[in-house]
DSSP file (Angstrom, degrees, kcal/mol; ACC not computed):
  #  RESIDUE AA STRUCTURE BP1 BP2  ACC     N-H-->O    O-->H-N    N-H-->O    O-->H-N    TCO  KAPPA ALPHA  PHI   PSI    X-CA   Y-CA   Z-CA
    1    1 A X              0   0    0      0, 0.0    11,-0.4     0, 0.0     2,-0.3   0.000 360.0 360.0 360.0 132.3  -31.8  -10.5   42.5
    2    2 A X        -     0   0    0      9,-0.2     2,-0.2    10,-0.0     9,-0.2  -0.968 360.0-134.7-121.3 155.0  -29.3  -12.8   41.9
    3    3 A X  E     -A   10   0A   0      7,-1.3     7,-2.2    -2,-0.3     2,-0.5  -0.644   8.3-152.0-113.6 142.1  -28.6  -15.4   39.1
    4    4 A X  E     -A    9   0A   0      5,-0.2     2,-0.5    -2,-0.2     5,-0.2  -0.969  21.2-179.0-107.4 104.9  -27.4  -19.1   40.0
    5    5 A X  E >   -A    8   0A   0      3,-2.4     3,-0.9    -2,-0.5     2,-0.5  -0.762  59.9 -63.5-129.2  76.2  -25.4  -20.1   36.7
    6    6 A X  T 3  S-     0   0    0     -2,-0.5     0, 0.0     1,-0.2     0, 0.0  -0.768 121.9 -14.0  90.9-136.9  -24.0  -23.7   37.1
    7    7 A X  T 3  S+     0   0    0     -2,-0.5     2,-0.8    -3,-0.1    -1,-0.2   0.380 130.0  76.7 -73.4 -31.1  -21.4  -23.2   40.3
    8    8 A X  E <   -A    5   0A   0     -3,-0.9    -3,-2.4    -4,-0.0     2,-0.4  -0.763  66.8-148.4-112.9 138.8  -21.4  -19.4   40.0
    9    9 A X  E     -A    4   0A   0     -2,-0.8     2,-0.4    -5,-0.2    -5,-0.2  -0.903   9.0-152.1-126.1 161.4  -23.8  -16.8   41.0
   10   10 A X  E     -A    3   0A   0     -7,-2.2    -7,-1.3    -2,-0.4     2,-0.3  -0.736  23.2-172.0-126.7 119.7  -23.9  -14.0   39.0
   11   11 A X        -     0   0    0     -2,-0.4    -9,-0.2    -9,-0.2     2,-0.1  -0.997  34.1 -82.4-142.2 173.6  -25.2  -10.5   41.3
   12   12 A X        -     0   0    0    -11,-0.4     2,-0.2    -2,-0.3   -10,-0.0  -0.328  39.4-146.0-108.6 152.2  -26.0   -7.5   40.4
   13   13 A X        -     0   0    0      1,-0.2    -1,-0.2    -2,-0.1     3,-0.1  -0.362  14.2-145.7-114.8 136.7  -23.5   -4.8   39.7
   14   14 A X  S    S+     0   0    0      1,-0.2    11,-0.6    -2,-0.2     2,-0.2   0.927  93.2  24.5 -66.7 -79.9  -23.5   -0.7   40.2
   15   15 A X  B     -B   24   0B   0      9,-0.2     2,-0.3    10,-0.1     9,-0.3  -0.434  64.9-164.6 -95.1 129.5  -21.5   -0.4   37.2
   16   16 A X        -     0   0    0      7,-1.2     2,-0.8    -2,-0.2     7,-0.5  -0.700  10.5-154.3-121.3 118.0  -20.8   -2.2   34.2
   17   17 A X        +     0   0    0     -2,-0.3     2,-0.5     5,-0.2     5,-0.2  -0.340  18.6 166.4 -88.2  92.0  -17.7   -1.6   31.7
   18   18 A X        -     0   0    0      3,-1.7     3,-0.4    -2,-0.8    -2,-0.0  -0.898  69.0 -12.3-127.1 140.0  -17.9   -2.5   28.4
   19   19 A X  S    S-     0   0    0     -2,-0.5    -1,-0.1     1,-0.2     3,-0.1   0.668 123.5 -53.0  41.0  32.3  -15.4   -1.3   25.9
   20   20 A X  S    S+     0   0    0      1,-0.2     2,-0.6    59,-0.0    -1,-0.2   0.387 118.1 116.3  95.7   8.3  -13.6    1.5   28.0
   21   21 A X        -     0   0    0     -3,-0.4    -3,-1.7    -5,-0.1     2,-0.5  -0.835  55.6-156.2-119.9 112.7  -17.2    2.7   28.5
   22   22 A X        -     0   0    0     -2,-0.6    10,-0.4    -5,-0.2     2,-0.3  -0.681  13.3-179.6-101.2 126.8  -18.6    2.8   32.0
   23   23 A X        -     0   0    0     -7,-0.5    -7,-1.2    -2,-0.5     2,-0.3  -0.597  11.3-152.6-105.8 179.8  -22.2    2.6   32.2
   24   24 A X  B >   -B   15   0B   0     -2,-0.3     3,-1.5    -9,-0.3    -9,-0.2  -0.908  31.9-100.8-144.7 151.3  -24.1    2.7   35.6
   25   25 A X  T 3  S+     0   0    0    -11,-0.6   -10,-0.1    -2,-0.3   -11,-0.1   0.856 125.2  29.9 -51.8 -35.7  -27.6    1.3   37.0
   26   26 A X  T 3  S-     0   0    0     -3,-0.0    -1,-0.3   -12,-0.0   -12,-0.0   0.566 104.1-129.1-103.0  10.4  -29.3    5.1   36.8
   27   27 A X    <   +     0   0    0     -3,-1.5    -2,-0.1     1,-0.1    -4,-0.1   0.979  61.9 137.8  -5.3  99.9  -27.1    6.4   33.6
   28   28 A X        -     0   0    0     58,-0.1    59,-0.2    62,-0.0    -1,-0.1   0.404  64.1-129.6-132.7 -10.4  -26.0    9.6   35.2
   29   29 A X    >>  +     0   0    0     57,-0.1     4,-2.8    -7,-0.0     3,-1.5  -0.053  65.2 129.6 117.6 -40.6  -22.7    9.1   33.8
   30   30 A X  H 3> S+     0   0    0      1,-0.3     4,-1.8     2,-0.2     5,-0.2   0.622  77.6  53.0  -2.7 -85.0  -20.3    9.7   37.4
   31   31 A X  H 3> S+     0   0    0      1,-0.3     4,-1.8     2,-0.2    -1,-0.3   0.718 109.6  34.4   3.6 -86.4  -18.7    6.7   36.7
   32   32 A X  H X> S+     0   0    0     -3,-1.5     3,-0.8   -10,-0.4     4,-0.6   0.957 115.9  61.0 -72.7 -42.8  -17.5    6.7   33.6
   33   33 A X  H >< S+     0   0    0     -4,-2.8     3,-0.9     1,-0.2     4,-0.2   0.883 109.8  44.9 -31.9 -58.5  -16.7   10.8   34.0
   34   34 A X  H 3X S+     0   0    0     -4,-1.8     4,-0.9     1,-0.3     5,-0.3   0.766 113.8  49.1 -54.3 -41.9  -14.3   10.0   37.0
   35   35 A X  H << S+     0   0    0     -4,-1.8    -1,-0.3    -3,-0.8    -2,-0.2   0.546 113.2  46.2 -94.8   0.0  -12.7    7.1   34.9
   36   36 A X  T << S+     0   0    0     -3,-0.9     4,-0.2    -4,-0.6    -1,-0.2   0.389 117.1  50.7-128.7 -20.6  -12.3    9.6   31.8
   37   37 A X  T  4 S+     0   0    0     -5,-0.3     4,-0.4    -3,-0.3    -2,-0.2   0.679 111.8  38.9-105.9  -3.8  -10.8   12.1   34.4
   38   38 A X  S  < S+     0   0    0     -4,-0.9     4,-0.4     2,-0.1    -3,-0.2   0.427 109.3  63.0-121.5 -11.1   -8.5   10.4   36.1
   39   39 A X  S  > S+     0   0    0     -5,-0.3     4,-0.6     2,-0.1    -3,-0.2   0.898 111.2  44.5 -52.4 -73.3   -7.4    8.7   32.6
   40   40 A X  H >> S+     0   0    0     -4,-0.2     4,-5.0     2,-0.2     3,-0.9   0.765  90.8  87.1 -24.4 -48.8   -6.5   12.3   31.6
   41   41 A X  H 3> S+     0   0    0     -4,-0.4     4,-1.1     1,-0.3     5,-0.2   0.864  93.2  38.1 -26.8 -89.2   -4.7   13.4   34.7
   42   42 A X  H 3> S+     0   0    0     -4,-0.4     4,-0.5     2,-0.2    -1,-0.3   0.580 118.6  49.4 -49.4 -20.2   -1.3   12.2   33.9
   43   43 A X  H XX S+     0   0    0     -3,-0.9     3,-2.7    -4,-0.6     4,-1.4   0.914 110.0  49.3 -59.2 -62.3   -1.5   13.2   30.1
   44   44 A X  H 3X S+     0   0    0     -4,-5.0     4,-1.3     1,-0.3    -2,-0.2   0.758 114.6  47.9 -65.6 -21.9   -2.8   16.6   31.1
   45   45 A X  H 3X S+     0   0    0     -4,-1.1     4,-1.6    -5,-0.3    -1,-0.3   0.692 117.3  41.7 -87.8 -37.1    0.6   16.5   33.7
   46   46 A X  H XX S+     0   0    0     -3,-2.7     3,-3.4    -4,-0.5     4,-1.7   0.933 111.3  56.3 -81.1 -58.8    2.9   15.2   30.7
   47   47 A X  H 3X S+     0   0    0     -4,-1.4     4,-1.6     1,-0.2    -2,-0.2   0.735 113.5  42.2   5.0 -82.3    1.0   17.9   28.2
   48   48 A X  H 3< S+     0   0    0     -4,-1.3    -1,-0.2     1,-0.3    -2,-0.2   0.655 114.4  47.0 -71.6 -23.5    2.2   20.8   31.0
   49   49 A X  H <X S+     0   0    0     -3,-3.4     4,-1.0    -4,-1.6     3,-0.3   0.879 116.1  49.1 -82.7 -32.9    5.9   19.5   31.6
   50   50 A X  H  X S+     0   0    0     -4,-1.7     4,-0.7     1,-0.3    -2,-0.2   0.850 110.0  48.2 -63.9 -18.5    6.2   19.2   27.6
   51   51 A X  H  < S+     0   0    0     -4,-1.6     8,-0.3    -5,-0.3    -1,-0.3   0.570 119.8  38.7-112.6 -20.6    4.9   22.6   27.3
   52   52 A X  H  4 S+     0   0    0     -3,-0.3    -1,-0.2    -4,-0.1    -2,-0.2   0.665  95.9  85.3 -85.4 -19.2    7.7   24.1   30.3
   53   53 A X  H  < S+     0   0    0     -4,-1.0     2,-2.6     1,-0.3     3,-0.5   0.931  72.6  67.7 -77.2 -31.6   10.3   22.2   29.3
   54   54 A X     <  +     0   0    0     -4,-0.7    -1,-0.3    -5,-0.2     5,-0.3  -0.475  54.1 159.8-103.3 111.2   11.5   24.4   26.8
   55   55 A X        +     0   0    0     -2,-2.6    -1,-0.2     1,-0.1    -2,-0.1   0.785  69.9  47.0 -85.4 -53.2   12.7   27.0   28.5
   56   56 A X  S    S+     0   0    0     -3,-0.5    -1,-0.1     2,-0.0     2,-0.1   0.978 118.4  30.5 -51.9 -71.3   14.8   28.3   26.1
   57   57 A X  S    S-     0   0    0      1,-0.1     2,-0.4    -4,-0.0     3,-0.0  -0.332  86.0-106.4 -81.2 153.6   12.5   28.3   23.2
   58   58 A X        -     0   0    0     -2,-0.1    -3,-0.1     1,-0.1    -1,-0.1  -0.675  48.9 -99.4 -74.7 134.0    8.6   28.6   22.9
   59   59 A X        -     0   0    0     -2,-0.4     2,-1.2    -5,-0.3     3,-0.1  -0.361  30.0-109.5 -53.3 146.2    7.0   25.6   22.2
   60   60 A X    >>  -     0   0    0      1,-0.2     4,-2.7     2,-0.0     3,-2.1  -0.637  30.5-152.2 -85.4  99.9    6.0   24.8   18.8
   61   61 A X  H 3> S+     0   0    0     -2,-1.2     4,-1.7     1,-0.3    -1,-0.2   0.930  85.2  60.4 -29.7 -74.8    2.1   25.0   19.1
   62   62 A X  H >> S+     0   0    0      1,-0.3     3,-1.6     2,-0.2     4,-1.0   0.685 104.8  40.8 -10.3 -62.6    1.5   22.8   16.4
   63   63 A X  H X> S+     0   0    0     -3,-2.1     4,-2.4     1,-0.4     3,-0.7   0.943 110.7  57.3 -95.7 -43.6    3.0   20.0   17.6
   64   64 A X  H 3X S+     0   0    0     -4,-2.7     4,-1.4     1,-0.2    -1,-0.4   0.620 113.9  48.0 -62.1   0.2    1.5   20.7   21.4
   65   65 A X  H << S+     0   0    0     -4,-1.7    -2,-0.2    -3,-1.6     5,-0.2   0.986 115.5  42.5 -64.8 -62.9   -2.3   20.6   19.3
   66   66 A X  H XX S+     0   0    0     -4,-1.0     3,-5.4    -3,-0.7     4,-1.7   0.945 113.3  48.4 -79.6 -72.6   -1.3   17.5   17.6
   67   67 A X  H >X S+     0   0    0     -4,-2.4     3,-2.0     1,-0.3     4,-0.8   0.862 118.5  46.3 -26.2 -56.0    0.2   16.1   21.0
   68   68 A X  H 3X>S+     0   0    0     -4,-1.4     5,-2.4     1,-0.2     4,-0.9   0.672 108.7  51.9 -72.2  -0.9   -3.4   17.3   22.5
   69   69 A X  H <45S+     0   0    0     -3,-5.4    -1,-0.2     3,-0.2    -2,-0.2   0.307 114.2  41.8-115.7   9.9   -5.6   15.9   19.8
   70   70 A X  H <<5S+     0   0    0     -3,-2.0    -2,-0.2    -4,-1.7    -1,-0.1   0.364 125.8  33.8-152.6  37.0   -4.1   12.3   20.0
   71   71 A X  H  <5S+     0   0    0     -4,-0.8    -3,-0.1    -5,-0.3    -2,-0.1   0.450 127.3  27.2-166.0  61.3   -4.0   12.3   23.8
   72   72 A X  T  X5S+     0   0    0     -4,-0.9     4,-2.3    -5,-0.1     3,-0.4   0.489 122.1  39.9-115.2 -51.3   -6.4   13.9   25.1
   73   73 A X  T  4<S+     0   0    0     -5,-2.4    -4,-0.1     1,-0.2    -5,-0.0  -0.037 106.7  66.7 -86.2  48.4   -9.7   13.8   22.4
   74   74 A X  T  > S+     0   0    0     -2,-0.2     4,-2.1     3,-0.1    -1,-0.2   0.501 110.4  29.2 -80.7 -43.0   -9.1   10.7   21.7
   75   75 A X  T  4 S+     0   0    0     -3,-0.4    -2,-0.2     1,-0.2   -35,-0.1   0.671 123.1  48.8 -93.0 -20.7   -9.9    9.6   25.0
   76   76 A X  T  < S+     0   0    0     -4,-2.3    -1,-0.2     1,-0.1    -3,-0.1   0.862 119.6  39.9 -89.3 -31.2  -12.5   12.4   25.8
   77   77 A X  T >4 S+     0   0    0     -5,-0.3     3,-1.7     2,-0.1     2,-0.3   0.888  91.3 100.5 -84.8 -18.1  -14.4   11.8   22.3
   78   78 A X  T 3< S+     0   0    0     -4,-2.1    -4,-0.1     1,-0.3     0, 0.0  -0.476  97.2   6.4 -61.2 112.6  -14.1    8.1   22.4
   79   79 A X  T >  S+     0   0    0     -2,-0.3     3,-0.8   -58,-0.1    -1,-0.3   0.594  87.1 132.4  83.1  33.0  -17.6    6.7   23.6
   80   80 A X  G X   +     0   0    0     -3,-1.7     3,-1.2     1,-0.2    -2,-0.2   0.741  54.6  73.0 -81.2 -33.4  -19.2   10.0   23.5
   81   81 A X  G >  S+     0   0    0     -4,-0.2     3,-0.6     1,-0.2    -1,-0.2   0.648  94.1  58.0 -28.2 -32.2  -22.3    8.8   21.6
   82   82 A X  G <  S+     0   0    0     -3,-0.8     3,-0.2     1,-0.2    -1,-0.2   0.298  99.4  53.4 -75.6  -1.1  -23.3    7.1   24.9
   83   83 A X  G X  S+     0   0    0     -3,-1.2     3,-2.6     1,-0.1    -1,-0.2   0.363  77.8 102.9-111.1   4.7  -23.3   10.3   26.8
   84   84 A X  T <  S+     0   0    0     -3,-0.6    -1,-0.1     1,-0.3    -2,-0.1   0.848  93.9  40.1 -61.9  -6.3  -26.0   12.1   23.8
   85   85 A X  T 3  S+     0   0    0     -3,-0.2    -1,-0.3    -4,-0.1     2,-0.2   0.298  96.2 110.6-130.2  47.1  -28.9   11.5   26.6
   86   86 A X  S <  S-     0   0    0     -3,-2.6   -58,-0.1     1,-0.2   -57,-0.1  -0.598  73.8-111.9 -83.2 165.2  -26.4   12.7   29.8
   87   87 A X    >   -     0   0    0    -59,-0.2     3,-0.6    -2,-0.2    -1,-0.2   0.098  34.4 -92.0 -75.5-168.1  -27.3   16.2   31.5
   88   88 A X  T >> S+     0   0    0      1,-0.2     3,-7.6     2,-0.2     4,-1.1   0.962 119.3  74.5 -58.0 -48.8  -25.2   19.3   31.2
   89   89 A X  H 3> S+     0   0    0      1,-0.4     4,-0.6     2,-0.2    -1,-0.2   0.327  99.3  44.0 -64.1  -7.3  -23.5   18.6   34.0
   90   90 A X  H <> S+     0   0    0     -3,-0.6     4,-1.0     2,-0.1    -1,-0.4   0.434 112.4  50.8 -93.4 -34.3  -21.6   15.8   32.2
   91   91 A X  H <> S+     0   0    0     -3,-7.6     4,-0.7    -4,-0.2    -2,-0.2   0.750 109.9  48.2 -96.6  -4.4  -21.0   17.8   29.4
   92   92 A X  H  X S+     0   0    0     -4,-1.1     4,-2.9     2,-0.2     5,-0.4   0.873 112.8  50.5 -87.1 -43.8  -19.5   21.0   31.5
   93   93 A X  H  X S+     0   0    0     -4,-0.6     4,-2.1     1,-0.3     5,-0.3   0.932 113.2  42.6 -71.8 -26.4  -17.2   18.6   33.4
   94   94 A X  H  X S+     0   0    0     -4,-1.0     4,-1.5     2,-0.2    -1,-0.3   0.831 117.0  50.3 -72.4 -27.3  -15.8   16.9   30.0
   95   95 A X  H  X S+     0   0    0     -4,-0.7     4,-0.9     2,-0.2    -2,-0.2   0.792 110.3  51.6 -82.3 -39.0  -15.7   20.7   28.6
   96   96 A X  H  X S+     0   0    0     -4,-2.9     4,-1.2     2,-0.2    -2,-0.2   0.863 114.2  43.9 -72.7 -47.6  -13.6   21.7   32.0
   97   97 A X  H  X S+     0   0    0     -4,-2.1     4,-2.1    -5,-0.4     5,-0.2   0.942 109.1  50.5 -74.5 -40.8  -11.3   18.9   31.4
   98   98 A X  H  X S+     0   0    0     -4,-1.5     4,-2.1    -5,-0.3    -2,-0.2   0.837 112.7  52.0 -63.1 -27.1  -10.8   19.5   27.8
   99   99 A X  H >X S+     0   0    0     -4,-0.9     3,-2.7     2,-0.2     4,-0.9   0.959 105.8  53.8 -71.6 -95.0  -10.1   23.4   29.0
  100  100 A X  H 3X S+     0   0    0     -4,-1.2     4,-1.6     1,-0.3    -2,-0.2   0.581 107.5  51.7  11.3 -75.6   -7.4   22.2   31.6
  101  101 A X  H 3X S+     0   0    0     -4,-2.1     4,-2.1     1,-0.2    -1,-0.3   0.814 109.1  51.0 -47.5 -45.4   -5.6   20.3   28.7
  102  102 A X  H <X S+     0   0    0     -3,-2.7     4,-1.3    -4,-2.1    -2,-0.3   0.921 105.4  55.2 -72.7 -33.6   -5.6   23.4   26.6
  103  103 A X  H >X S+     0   0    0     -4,-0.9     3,-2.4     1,-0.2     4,-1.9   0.907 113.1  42.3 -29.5 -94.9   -4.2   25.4   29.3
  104  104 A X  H 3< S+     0   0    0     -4,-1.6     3,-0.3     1,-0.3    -2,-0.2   0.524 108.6  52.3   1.0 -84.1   -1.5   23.1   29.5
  105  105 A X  H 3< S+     0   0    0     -4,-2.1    -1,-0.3     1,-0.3    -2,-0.2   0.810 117.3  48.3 -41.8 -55.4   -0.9   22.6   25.6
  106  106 A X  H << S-     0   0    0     -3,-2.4    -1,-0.3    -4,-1.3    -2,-0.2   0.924  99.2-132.7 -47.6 -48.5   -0.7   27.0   25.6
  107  107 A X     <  +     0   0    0     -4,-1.9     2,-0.4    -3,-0.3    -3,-0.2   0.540  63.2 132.8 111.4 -14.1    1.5   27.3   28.4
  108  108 A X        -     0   0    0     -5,-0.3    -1,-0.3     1,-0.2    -2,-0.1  -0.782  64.3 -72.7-125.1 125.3   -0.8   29.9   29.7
  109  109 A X    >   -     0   0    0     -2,-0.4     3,-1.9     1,-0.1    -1,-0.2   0.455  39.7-114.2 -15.6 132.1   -2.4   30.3   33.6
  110  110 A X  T 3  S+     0   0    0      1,-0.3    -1,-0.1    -7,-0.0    -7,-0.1   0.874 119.7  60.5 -57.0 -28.5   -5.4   27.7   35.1
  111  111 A X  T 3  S+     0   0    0      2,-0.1    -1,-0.3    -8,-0.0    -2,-0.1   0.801  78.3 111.5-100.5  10.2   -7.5   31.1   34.9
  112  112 A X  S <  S-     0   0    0     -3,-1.9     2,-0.6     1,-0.1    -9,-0.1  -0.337  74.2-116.6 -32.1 120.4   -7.3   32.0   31.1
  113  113 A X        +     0   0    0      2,-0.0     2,-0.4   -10,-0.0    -1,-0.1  -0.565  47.6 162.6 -47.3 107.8  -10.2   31.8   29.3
  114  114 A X        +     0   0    0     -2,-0.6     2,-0.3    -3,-0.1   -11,-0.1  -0.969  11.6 179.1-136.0 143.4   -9.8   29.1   26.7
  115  115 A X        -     0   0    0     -2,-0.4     8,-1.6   -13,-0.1     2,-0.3  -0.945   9.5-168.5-154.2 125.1  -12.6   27.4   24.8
  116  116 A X  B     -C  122   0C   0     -2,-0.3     6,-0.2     6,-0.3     5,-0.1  -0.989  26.4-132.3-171.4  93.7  -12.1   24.7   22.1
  117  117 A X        -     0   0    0      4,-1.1     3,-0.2    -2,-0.3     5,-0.1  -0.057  36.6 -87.8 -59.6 179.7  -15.4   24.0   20.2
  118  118 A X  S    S+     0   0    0      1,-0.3    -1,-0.1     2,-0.1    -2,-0.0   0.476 126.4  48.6 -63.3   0.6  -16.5   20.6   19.7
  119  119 A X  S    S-     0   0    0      2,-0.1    -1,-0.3     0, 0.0    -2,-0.1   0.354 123.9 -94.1-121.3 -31.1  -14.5   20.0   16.4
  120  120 A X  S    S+     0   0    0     -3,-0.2     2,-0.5     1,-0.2    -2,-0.1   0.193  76.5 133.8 138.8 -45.8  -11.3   21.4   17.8
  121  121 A X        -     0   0    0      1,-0.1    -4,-1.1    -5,-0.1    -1,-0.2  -0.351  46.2-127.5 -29.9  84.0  -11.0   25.0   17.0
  122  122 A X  B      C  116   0C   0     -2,-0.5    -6,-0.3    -6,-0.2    -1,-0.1   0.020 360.0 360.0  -8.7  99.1  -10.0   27.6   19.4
  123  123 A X              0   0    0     -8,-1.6    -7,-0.2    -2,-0.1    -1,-0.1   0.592 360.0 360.0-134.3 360.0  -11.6   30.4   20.3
């Protein structure tokens, strides 16, 4: 259906974006998952050169946390109330990404087991 508004008509949209938060016609989430993973990418890329660079020295964990908790969960927790009535499969791929980033931040091989409850903690 489409809406005649004055001079413009208005039709209807897969996707809508409203505050960095991409919703979709069926909320199943794709969308906004893909926009939240390819946000990441390059962070998760700077993450993994800061975390080589120093060659010499070990990285100071700390700081690689800090680095990963203001910019990577900012952007993974940021509109995450809207995903409480997505499936698993939403919650595994944001859990997979979040994983990825802690590689990085460690230093330590894509198959380590690394697991970062929802609060932040390590385990």
């Amino acid at each position: 259906m489409e809406i005649n508004v004055e001079a413009a008509t208005i039709k209807p949209q897969a996707t809508a974006r409203g505050l960095d938060v991409i919703f979709d016609n069926k909320l199943n989430w794709r969308s906004h998952i893909k926009h939240i993973e390819s946000k990441l990418a390059s962070r998760i890329n700077l993450l993994r050169f800061l975390s080589r660079s120093c060659a010499d020295a070990e990285p100071n964990i700390e700081t690689m946390l800090n680095l990963f908790k203001s910019l990577v969960r900012t952007i993974i927790t940021y509109g995450s109330h809207t995903l409480l009535t997505a499936n698993d499969n939403v919650w595994e791929r944001l859990q997979i990404t979040q994983n990825k980033a802690l590689r990085a931040v460690l230093g330590v091989p894509f198959y380590t087991f690394v697991y970062a409850d929802i609060d932040g903690t390590l385990r």
